[in-house]
N, C-alpha and C positions, 0 to 999 in steps of 0.2 A: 309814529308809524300808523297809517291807518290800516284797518281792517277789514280784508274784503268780506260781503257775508255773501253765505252760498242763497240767490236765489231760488224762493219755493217755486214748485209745479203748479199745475192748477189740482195735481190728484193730491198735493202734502195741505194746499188750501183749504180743501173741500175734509179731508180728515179731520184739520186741525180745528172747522166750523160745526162740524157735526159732533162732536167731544163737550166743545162747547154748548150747543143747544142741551145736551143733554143733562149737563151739569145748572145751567140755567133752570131749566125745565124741574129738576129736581127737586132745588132748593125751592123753585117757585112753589112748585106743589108742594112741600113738605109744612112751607108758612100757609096757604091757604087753607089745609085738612088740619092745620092744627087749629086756626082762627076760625074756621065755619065748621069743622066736625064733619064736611062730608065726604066720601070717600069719590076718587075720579078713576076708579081703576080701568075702564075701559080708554079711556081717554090715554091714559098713561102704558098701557098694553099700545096703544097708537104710534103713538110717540117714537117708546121703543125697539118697537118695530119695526118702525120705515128709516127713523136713522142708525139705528142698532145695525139693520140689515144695510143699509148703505155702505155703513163703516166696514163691517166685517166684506161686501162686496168686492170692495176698492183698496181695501187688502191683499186682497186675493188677487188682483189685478196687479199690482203691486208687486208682487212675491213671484207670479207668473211674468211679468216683466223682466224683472231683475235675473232670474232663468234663462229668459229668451236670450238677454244680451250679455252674460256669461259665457253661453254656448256659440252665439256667433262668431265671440272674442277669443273659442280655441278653434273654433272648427275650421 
């Protein structure tokens, strides 16, 4: 039997890349601060910021979507 998979959106894409940078990003920084001793917190305030705030955006976008076509489908 094969298995259909559900394909992704470009908005489950874009979540699913931004999660990853961030997890990336993390670890990346976690081994350089530990191996040079210097701290990047502004850099990492950056970071988490524009994809932090993307993620949680496109959420929201998301949640408001699944609302709109809820209500089209009683009204």
């Amino acid at each position: 039997m094969a298995v259909k998979r559900k394909k992704l959106n470009k908005l489950d894409r874009y979540l699913i890349f931004s999660i990853i940078v961030l997890l990336v990003y993390t670890v990346a920084e976690m081994t350089v601060s530990s191996l040079t001793g210097f701290d990047h917190s502004t850099l990492t305030t950056c970071v988490f910021s524009a994809f932090g705030g993307e993620f949680f955006f496109a959420g929201l976008i998301k949640i408001f979507n699944i609302r709109k076509g809820e209500q089209s489908n009683y009204g």
